[in-house]
C-alpha positions in Angstrom: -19.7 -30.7 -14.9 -15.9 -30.9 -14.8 -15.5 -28.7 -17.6 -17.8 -26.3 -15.8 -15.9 -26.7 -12.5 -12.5 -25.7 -14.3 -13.8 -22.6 -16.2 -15.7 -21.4 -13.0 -11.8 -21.7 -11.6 -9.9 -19.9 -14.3 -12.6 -17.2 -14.2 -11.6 -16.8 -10.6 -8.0 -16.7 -11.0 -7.9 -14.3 -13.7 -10.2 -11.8 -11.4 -7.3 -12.4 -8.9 -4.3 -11.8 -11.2 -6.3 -8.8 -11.7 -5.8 -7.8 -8.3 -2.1 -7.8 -8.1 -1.4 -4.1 -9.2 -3.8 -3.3 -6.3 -2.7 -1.8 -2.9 -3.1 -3.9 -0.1 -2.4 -4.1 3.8 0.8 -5.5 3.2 2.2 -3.1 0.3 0.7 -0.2 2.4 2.2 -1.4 5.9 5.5 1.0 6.6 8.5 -0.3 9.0 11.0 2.3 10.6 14.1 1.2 12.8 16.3 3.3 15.2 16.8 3.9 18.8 13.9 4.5 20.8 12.9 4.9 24.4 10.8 3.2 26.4 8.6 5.3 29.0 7.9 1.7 31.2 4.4 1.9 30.3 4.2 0.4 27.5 4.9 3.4 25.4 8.1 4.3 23.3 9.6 8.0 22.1 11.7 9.0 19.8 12.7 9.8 15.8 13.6 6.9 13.8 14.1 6.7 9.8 11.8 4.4 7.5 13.5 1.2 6.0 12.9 -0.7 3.2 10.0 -3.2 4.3 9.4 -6.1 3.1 6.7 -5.5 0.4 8.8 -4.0 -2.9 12.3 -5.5 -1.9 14.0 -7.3 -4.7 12.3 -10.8 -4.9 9.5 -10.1 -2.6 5.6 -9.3 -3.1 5.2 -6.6 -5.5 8.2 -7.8 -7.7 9.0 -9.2 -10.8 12.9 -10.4 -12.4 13.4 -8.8 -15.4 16.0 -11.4 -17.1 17.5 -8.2 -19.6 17.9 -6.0 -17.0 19.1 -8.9 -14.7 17.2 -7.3 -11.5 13.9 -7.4 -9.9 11.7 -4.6 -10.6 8.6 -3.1 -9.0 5.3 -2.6 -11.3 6.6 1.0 -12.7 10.2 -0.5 -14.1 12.2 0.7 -11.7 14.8 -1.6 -9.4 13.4 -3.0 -6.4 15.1 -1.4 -3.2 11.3 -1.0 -1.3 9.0 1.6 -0.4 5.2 1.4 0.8 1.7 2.6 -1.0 -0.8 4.5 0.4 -4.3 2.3 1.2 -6.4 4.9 -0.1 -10.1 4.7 0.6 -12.4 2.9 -2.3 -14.7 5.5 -4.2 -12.5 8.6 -2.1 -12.3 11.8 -3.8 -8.1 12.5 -3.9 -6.9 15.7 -3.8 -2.9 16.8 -5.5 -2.7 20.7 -5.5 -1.8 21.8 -9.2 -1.4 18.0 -10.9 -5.1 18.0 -12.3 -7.5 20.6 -14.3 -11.0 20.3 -14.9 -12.0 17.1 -16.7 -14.5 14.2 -16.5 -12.4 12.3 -13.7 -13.1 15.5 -11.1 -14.7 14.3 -8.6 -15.2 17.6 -6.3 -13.7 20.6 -8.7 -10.2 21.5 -10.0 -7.3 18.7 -8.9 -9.4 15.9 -7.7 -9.8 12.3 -9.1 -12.0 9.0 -7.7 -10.1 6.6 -5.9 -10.7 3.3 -7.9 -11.6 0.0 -6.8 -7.9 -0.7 -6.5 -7.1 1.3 -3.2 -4.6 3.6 -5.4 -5.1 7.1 -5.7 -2.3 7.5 -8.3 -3.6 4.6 -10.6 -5.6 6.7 -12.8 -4.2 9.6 -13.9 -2.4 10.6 -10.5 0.5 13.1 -10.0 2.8 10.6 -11.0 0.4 8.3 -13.2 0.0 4.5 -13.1 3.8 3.7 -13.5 4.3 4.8 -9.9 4.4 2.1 -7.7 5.0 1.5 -4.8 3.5 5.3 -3.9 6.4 6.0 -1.4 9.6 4.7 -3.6 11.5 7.5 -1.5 11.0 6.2 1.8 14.3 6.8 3.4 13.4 10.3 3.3 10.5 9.4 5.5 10.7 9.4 9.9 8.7 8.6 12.4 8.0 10.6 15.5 6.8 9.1 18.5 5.7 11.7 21.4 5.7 11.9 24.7 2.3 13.7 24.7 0.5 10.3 22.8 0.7 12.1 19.6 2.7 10.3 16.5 3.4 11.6 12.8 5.4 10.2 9.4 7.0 13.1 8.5 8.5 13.6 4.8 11.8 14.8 4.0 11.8 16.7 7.5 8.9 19.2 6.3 5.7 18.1 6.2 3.6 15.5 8.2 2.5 13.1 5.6 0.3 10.9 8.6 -0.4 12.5 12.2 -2.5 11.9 15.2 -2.8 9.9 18.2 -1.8 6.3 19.8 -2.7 3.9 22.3 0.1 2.3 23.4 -2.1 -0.3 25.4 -4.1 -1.7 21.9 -1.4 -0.6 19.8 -3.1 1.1 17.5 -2.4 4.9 16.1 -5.6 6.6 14.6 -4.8 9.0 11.9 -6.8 12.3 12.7 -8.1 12.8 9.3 -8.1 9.6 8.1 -5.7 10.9 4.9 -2.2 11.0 3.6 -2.0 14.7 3.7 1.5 16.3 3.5 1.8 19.6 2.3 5.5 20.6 0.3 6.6 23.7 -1.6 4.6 22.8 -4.7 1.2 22.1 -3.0 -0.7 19.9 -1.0 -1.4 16.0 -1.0 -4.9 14.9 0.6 -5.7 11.0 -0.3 -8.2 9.7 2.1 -7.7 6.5 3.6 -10.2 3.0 3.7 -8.7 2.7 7.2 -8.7 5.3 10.2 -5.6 4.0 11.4 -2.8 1.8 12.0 -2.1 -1.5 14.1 1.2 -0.5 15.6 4.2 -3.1 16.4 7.0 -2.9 18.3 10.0 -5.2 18.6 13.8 -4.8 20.2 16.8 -5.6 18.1 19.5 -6.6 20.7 21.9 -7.2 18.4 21.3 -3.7 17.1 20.6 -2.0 19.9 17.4 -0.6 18.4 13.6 -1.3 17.7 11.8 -1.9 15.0 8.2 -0.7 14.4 5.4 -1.6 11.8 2.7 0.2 11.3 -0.2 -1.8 9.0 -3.2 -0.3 8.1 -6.1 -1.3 10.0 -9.9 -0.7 9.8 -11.9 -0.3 12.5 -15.0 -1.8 11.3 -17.5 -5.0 11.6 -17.2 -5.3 7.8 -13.6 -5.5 7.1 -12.6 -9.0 6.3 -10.4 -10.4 9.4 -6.8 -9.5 9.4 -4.5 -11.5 7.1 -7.4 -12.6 4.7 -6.7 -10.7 2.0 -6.6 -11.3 -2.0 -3.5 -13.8 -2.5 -0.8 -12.6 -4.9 -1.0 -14.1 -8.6 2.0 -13.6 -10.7 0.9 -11.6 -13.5 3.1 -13.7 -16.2 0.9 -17.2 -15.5 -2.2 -14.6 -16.5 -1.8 -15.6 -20.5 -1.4 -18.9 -19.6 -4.6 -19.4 -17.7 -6.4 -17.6 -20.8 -4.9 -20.0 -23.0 -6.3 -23.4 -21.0 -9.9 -21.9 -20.5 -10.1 -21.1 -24.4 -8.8 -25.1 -24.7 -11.7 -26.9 -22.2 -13.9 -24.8 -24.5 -12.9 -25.7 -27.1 -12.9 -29.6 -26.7 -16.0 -28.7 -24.9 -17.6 -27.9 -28.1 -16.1 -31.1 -29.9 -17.6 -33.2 -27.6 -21.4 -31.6 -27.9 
């Protein structure tokens, strides 16, 4: 029964370390700092720039020391200075003008591919392949605007709304009006769908500063989301081979001892 109890445990670790490359919440939550201005109503406007988060940062979640190059690196070999994914929907049908042609991973015509299990529409053969991570590496070229009028956006390189709609400042959440990561640039046009419609929205001061800070997490609105903060745990992907390597020795000595 023990020898059961352990393989049943290393069978559900290794589907964990599986999950690491995934997008979550937390890799997909942006932050943004600057000056903003507070309409006494709860409510805040103004432009501020996107910072680093907490997600791909050197030693943080998403990370792993690479003892040649002496630095931490995010999953697609590059150093770790942050950035933020995109929490695409689950079985969504992605859209990058001009990076796809016809070909058994269309999903709806030319340029389209299925959003796999792993909440990352540029996992499988996406405009940048599956060495891009995080999804947003350039996200100091990234601001966000709140508006007087309730309306918000994250808009890229001061072009294109990448995320737009509207927020309520009394539940703190900003709804993303087509529920997609949709910025259009010279090239073409970007249209991921998202799992979530929107985004729990925090606000904090920074006295020392003089500014705020604001993170903005992906949020479903739905009965059948798990609760917030239960989500798959990181597993470092190195301990992966050794887990392999006890399961295949409880079965072996399992086998000696029938």
């Amino acid at each position: 029964m023990k020898i059961k109890i352990a393989l049943l445990a290393l069978f559900m670790l290794a589907i964990i370390a599986g999950e690491v490359s995934a997008n979550t919440i937390d890799s997909s939550t942006m932050y943004f700092e600057g000056a903003l201005t507070a309409d006494g109503s709860g409510g805040y406007t103004g432009t501020i720039p996107a910072v680093a988060g907490t997600y791909y940062i050197a030693g943080g979640p998403g990370t792993v020391w690479n003892s040649i190059s002496g630095r931490y690196e995010t999953p697609d070999g590059k150093e770790a200075v942050g950035g933020f994914d995109v929490y695409a929907q689950d079985g969504g049908c992605a859209y990058v003008q001009g990076f796809y042609s016809t070909g058994a991973w269309n999903c709806n015509g030319f340029d389209t591919a299925v959003v796999p299990p792993s909440y990352d529409a540029y996992a499988a053969g996406g405009p940048w392949g599956s060495w891009y991570a995080p999804d947003v590496a350039d996200y100091q070229n990234y601001k966000l605007h709140l508006n007087g009028d309730g309306t918000w956006s994250v808009r890229g390189f001061d072009y294109s709304d990448a995320y737009a709609g509207t927020i309520n400042w009394n539940s703190k959440y900003a709804t993303e009006t087509g529920q997609n990561w949709n910025p259009t640039w010279s090239w073409g046009e970007e249209d991921i769908p998202l799992e979530c419609q929107g985004f729990e929205v925090t606000v904090t001061q920074n006295p020392t500063r003089g500014t705020y800070n604001v993170k903005m997490a992906p949020k479903c609105q739905s009965d059948e989301q798990p609760p917030d903060g239960q989500e798959i745990p990181e597993f470092p992907t190195a301990a992966l081979p050794a887990v392999i390597a006890v399961g295949g020795y409880l079965m072996l000595r399992r086998r000696k001892q029938e």
